[in-house]
C-alpha positions, 0 to 999 in steps of 0.5 A: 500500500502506498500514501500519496498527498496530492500538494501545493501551497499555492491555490488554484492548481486543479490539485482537487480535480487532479487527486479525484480522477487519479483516484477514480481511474485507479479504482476502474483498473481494479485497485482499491483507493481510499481518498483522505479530505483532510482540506477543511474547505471539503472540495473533494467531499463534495465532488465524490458524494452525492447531494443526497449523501451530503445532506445525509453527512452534514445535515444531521445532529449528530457530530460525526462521521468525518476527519475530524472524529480523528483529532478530536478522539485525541484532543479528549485523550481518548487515542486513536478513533475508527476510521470514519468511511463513506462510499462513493459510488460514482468514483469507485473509491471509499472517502474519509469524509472532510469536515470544515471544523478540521481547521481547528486542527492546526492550533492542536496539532502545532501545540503538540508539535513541539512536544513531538520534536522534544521527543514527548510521547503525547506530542509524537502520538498526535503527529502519527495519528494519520500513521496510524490510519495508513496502518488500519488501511494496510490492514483493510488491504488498500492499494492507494491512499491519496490525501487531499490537502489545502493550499498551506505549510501549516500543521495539518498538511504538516501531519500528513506529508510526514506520513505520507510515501509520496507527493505529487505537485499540481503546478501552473506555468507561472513565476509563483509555482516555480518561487513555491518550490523553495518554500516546499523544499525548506518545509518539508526538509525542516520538519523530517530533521524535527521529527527525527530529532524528537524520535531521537530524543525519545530513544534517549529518555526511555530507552526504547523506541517509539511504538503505537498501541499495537506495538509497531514502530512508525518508520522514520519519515521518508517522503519521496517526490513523485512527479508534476503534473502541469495546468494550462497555458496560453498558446498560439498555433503555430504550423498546426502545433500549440506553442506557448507564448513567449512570457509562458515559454521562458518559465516554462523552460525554468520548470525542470531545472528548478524541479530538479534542484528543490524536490529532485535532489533533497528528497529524491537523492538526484534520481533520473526519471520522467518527473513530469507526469502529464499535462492537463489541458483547458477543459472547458465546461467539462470541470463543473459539469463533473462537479454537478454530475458527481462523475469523475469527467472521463465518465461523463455522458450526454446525460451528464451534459456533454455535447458536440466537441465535449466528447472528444474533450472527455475522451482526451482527458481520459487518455491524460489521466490514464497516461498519468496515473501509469507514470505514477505506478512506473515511478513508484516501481523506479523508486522502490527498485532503488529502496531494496 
């Protein structure tokens, strides 16, 4: 089984549209996914479900169901809660459900950070609680895990990126996404070293390493880039072949070596391997036509709304992202070959 979070700290990237139809295409091969929403905004939640099964969720008074019966079982010191599960149908993929109070998360999970990084059991608990969910998944014999995250380097993203295997990076064609890397790099790299220090720290007080309930030891965090995929730029046509235009081109060309440098190298080790997984280009109206529907968008039909020029656009998108989610597989193989 292996965790991807599907990340970056800048909005506005398709990383939502991108993790759902991942995770759909993946269930159509066969393989069972479990979609994580630990967004508080609850975008993929909301395009995975249903009205009816929305309304079922939220518009009830009980007070739980979602991401956050997790935090809150440890706020209350109470351990590790059932993982909360919700079926959806139309994506082939089961979904711990999001929940708008899970922003509240991150004054917790910063409090108790500092606990972690000193090496304090109560702090190393509350930083392993998505750990934790990824052992019962290997458990209910999942293929893929895929987290859908907001667009931070706050404490819940945090959390999850420390326990994930993998992360992907939507990226648009402009100067901020290629700025972000840096920022990304020095997160992520700043906090391994704190946890790794806390569990160190733990070792040295009690003279046994760090385990859950269970008695399994969380392995050190280790997280490994995967691979881009980019959004849309302005083109021109040039002899029948898109080109981008000049100001897009020239950032264009910056990606690689800048993917390189910040992801590549510190959390790769400098592996040589296609780390651009695919493109996705303009949609058109097909984005909030899946939305609506509640269909991943290569799945969706006349009935859903597609007309004319919709259903080779539909075709394409399928293409892409089973192009991209066979690079996602191929470099998974690639890595582990090289972890023994």
């Amino acid at each position: 089984m292996k965790a991807i979070c599907v990340f970056n700290n800048k909005g506005g990237v398709g990383k939502t549209t991108l993790m759902c139809n991942v995770a759909a295409f993946f269930a159509t091969q066969g393989r069972k996914i479990l979609v994580v929403d630990a967004d508080p905004q609850c975008n993929a939640t909301a395009y995975m479900l249903s009205e009816n099964k929305l309304d079922e969720l939220y518009a009830t008074t009980k007070d739980s169901g979602t991401i956050n019966d997790l935090v809150a079982s440890l706020k209350k010191s109470k351990g590790y809660a059932s993982i909360p599960i919700v079926r959806s149908t139309q994506f082939g993929v089961d979904i711990v459900p999001g929940d708008p109070k899970f922003s509240l998360a991150e004054d917790f999970l910063s409090k108790d950070w500092i606990e972690s990084t000193s090496g304090q059991e109560r702090g190393l608990k509350t930083t392993f609680f998505f750990r934790a969910l990824l052992e019962w998944a290997k458990l209910q014999a999942y293929d893929y895990v895929f987290f859908d995250v907001g667009p931070s380097l706050g404490a819940i993203n945090r959390t999850i990126l420390l326990s994930c295997d993998y992360f992907i990076l939507p990226m648009s064609s402009d100067i901020f996404s290629l700025r972000g890397l840096q920022n990304i790099e020095l997160a992520i790299s700043t906090w391994k070293r704190g946890l790794e220090r806390g569990l160190e720290s733990f070792i040295e007080e009690n003279g046994f390493n760090y385990h859950f309930d269970d008695g399994a030891e969380p392995a050190k965090p280790n997280i490994k880039f995967l691979g881009y995929v980019s959004q849309q730029y302005t083109a021109k046509t040039v002899n029948g072949k898109k080109q981008p235009v000049n100001a897009y081109e020239k950032i264009i060309k910056k990606i690689t070596p800048a993917i390189n440098k910040h992801l590549v190298t510190p959390f790769n080790l400098g592996k040589k391997l296609e780390y651009k997984l695919g493109e996705i280009p303009y949609l058109q109206s097909l984005v909030p036509m899946s939305q609506t529907a509640s269909k991943p968008i290569f799945s969706l039909k006349s009935a859903d709304g597609v007309v004319g020029a919709h259903f080779e656009k539909v075709k394409q998108f399928e293409n892409i992202v089973s192009q991209i989610s066979n690079n996602i597989e191929l470099n998974i193989r690639e890595i582990e070959n090289d972890l023994g």
